[in-house]
C-alpha positions in Angstrom: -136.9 -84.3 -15.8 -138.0 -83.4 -19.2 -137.2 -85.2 -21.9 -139.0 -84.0 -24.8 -142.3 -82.3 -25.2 -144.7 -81.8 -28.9 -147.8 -80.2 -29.3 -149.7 -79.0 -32.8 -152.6 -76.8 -33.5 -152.4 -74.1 -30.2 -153.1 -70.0 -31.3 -150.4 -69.5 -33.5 -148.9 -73.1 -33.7 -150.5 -75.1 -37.0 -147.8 -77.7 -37.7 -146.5 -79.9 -35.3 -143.6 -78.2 -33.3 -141.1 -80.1 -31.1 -138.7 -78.7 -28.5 -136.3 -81.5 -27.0 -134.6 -81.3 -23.9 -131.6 -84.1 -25.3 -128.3 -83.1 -24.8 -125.7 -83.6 -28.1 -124.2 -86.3 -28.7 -120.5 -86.4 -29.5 -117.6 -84.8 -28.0 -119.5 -81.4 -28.1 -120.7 -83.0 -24.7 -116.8 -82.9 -22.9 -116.7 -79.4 -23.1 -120.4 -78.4 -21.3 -119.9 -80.8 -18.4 -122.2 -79.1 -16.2 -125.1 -78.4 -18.9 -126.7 -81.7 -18.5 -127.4 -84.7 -16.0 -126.8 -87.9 -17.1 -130.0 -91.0 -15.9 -129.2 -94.0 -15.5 -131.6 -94.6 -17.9 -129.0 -93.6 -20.5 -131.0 -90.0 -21.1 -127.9 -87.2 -21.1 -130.5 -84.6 -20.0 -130.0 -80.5 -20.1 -130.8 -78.6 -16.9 -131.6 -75.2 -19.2 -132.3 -74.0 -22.6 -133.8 -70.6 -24.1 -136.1 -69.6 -26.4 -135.8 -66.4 -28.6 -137.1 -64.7 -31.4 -139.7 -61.6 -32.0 -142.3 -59.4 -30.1 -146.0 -61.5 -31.4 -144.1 -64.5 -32.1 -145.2 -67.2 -30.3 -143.4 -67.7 -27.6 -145.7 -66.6 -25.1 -147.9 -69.2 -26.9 -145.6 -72.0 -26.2 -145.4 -71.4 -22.6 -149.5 -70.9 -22.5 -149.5 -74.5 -24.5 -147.7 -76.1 -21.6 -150.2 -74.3 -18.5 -153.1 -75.5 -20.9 -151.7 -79.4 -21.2 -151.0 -79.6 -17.5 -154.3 -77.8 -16.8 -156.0 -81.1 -18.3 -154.6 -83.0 -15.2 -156.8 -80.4 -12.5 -159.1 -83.0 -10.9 -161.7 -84.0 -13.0 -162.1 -81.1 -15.1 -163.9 -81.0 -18.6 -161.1 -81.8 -21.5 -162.0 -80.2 -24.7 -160.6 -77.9 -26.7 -161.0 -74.4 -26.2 -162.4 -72.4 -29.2 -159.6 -69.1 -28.3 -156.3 -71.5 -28.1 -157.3 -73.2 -31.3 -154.8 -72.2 -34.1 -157.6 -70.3 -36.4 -156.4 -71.1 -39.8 -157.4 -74.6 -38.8 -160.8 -73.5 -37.2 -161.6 -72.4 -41.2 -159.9 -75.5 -42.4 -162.0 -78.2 -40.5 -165.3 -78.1 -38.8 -164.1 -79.8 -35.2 -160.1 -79.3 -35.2 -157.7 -81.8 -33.1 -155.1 -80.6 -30.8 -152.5 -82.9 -30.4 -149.8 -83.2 -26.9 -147.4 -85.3 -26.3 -144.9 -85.3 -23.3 -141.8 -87.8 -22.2 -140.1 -87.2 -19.4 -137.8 -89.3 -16.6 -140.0 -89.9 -13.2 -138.2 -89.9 -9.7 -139.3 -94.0 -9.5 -136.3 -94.5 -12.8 -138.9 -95.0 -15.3 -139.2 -92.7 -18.8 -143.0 -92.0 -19.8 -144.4 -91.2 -23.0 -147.8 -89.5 -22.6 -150.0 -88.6 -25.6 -153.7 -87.3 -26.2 -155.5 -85.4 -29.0 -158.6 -83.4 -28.0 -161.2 -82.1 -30.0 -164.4 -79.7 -29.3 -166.4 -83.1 -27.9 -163.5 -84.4 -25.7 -160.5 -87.2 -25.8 -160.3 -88.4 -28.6 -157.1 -90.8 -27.9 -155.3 -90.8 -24.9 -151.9 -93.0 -24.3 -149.5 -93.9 -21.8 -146.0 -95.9 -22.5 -142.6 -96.1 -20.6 -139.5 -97.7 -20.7 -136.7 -97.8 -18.3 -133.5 -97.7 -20.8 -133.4 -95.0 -23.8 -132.8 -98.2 -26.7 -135.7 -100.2 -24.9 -139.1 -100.5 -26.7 -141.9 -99.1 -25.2 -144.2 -100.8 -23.1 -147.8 -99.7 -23.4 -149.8 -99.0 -20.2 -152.9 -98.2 -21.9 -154.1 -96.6 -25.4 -157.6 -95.6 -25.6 -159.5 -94.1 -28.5 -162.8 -92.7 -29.1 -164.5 -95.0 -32.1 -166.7 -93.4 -34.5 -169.9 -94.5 -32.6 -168.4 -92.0 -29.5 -167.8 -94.5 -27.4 -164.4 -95.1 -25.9 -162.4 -98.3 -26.1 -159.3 -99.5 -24.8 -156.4 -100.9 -28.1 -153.6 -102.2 -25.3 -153.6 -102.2 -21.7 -157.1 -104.0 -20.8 -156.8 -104.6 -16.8 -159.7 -104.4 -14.7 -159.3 -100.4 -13.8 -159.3 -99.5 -17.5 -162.4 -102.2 -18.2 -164.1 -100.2 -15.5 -163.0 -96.8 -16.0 -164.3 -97.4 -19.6 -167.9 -98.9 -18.3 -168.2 -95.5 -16.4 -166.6 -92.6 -17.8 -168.3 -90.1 -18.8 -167.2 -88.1 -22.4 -165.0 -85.2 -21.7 -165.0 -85.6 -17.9 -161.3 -85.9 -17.1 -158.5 -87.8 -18.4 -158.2 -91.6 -18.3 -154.5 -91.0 -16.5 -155.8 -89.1 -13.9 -158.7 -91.6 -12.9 -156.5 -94.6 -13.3 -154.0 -92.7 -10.3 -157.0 -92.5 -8.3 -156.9 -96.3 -8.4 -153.5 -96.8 -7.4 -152.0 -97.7 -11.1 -148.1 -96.6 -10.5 -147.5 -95.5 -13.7 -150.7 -93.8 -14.0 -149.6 -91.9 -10.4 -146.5 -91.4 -11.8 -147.8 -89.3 -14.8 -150.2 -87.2 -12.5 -147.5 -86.3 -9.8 -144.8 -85.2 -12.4 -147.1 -83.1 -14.3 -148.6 -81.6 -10.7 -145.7 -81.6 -9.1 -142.8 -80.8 -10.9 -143.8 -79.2 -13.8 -144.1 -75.4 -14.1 -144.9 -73.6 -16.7 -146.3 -69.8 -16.1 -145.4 -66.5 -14.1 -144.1 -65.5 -10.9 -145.8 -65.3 -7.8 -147.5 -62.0 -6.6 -149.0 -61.2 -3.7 -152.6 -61.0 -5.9 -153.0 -64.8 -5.9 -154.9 -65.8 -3.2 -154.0 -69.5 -2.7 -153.0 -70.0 0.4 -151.4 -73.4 -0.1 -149.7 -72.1 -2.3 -148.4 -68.9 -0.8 -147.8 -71.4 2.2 -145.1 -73.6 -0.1 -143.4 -70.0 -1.4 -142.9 -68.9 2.5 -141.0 -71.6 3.5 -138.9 -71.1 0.2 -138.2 -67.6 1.5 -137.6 -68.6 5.0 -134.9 -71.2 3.9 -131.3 -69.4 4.0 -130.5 -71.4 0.8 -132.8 -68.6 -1.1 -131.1 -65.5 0.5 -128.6 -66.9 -1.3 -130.1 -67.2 -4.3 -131.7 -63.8 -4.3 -128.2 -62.0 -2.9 -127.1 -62.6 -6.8 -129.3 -59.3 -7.8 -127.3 -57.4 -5.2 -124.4 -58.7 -2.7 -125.0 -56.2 -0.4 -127.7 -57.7 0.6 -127.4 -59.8 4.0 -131.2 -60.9 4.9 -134.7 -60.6 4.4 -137.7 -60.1 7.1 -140.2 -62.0 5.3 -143.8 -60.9 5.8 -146.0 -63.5 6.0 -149.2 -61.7 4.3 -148.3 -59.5 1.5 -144.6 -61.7 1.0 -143.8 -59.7 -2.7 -144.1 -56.0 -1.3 -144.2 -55.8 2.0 -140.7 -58.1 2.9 -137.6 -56.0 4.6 -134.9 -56.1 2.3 -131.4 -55.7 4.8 -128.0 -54.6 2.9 -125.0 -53.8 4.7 -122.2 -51.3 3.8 -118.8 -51.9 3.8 -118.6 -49.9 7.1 -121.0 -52.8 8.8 -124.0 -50.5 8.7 -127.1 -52.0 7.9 -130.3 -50.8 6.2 -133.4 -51.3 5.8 -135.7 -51.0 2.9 -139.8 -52.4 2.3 -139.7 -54.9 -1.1 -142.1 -52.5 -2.7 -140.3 -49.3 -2.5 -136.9 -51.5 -4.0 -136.1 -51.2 -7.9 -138.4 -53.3 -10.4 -135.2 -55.7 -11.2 -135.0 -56.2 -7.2 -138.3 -56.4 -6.9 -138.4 -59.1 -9.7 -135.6 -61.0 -9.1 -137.1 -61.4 -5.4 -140.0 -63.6 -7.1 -137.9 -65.5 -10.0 -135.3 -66.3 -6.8 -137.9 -68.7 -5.8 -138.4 -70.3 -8.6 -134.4 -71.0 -9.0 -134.6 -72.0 -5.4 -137.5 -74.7 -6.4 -135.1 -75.7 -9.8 -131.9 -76.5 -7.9 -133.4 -78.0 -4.5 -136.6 -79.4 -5.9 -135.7 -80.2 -8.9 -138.6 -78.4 -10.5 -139.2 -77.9 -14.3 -139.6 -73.9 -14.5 -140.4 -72.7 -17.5 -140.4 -68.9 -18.2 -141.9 -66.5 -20.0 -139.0 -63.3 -20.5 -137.4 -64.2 -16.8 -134.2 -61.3 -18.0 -136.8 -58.4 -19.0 -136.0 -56.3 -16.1 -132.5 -58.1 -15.5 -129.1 -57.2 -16.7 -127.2 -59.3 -18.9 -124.9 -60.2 -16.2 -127.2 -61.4 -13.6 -128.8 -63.6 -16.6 -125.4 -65.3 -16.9 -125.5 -65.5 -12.9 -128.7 -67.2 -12.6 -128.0 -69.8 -15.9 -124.2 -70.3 -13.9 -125.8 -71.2 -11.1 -128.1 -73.6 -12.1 -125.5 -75.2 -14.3 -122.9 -75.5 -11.8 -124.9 -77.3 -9.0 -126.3 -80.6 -9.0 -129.7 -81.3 -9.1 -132.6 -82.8 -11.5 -134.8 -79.6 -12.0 -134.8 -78.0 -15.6 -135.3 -74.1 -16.4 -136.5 -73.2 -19.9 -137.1 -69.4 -20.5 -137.9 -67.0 -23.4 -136.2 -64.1 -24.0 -135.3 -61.1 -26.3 -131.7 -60.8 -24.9 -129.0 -62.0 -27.7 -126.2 -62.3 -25.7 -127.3 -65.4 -24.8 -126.8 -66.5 -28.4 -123.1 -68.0 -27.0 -121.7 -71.1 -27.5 -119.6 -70.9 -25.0 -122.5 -71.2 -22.5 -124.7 -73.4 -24.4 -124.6 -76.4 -26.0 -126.7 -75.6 -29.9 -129.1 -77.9 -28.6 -130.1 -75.5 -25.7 -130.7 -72.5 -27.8 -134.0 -72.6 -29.7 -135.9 -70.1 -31.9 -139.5 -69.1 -32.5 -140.2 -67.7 -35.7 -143.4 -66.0 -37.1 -144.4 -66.5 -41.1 -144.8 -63.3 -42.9 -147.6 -64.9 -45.2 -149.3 -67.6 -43.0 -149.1 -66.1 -39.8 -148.2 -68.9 -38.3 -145.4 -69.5 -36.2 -142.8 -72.7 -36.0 -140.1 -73.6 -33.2 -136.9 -75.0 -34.2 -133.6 -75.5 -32.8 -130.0 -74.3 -33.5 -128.8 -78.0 -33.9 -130.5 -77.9 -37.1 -128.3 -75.2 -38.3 -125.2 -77.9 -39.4 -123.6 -75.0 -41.2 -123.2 -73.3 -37.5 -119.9 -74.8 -36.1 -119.3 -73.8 -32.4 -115.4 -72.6 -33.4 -116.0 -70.1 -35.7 -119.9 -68.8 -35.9 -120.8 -65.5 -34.4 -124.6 -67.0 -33.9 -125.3 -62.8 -32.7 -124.3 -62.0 -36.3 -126.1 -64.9 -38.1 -129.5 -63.7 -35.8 -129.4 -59.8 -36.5 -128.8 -60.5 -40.3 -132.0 -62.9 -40.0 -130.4 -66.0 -41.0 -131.1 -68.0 -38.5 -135.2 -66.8 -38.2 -136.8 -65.3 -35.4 -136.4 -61.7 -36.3 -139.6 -59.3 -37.1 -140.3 -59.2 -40.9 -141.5 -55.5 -42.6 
């Protein structure tokens, strides 16, 4: 699960901007039972939180920061920064700008990692990896390597034989230090690589456009499994099955409803409504939350969705019991409600009017906002709180 993530100079990001996946602390916890897992690693962790604010914001830049940090871990591939997703007001600041990511999260094998690089035009310029299995335990470093001012990398903690000869013979720029110490059986190093490969997902739906077939392999069986029907009948109860085609899976599927007479009907995906049509696709990525315990995050799941089904889909994953996380934008207010979230869970993107630079922040930094009496809809439309388009 995630536990927190950080990340500074991407597009419109220029400051270092930190989104947390902590639950409170306090008695606020007793009355959102179901909003967060507790580890035995003493994390209290949340299983969803959303993002809101403005049209040209930045949230679609948040989500893009994640794909490009776990797009680092693609096997070997160059790590540099990339001229477009560098925040421009520090392109005219500095000759060769740093981007900074960081990323904790809880691994299946009980251990919580602390991964960290900063990246510039020429390559890694540090790179870090540090766990701990309790959340008051100190860190334990696995390795921390920097690039000296000569260009040559060297290795400040963790100086076993694999790094000694990852550092003889890597090459600058030509994948990360994590990913070649998995190759070489380092368990925490595997760790790292599987959770950011396997469980992290940031980006959009499927469509039937993409052409991996390994990866339209993994959504069939989602949409074979009568779990997902499930899932998917939330859009529309009259809806009893689905004849999943095996080729073209997001248009050409049967969609089978039945009337209240027993009568049942038949209707191809493609001709369906866009929320059905949608839904089918964001129904696996629930699926893959709940039973795979998957770290989804979204970029405006609700734009075609009613309010209601939004509250369906964030019930649902609340209410069952599982280790997979969903984070989504979204320009819906309703979901500024503290009676379904916890002010930790509800976080806002803002734009600056002068700098044009945008800065994420949560509602638990609002102490003034007191989950009895404020109306958080009225505090947001009357732009207290941020996020809100400026003239």
């Amino acid at each position: 699960m995630l536990v927190g993530y950080s990340f500074n100079n991407f597009c419109s990001f220029d400051t270092d901007s930190e989104f947390s996946m902590e639950a409170g602390v306090g008695k606020v916890k007793g009355r959102f039972p179901d909003n967060y897992v507790a580890l035995e690693s003493e994390y209290d962790l949340l299983k969803t939180a959303v993002i809101v604010g403005e049209n040209a914001g930045g949230k679609s830049n948040f989500i893009n920061s994640l794909k490009f940090f776990r797009g680092l871990f693609n096997a070997n591939a160059l790590v540099q920064t990339v001229s477009v997703y560098v925040n421009a007001s520090a392109q005219m600041r500095e000759s060769n700008p740093v981007q900074k990511f960081n990323m904790s999260f809880a691994s299946s094998n009980g251990q919580i990692y602390f991964y960290a690089i900063e990246i510039d035009s020429f390559g890694i310029v540090t790179e870090k990896l540090s766990k701990q299995s309790k959340r008051k335990q100190a860190l334990s470093v696995v390795f921390n390597i920097i690039r000296n001012e000569e260009g040559v990398y060297e290795a400040k903690q963790g100086k076993g034989k694999d790094i000694v000869n990852i550092l003889k013979n890597s090459n600058n720029s030509n994948g990360l230090f994590v990913s070649k110490l998995s190759l070489l059986g380092n368990q925490d190093a595997k760790a790292t690589v599987d959770w950011f490969l396997k469980k992290l997902s940031p980006g959009a739906i499927a469509t039937d456009e993409k052409e991996d077939a390994m990866k339209r392999e993994d959504d069939l069986k989602v949409l074979r499994d009568p779990r997902y029907v499930e899932i998917f009948r939330m859009v529309d109860y009259s809806i009893c099955d689905i004849e999943v085609d095996d080729v073209k899976p997001y248009s050409k599927s049967i969609i089978i409803r039945r009337d209240s007479a027993g009568n049942s009907f038949k209707q191809e995906l493609s001709q369906d409504s866009a929320g059905v049509r949608e839904f089918f696709a964001w129904a696996v990525q629930i699926f893959r939350i709940v039973y795979e315990d998957k770290i989804v995050f979204a970029d405006e799941m609700d734009r075609v969705l009613n309010p209601i089904l939004s509250d369906r889909v964030i019930a649902f994953i609340n209410g069952m019991e599982h280790k997979g996380q969903f984070v989504f934008s979204t320009h819906n207010v309703l979901h500024l409600n503290l009676k379904t979230y916890m002010k930790e869970q509800i976080y806002f993107i803002t734009k600056s009017k002068d700098e044009l630079t945008s800065e994420l922040y949560s509602l638990s930094d609002f102490p003034e906002v007191r989950y009895e009496t404020t109306k958080i809809y009225e505090f947001y439309m009357k732009g207290i709180l941020g996020g809100t388009s400026f003239e």
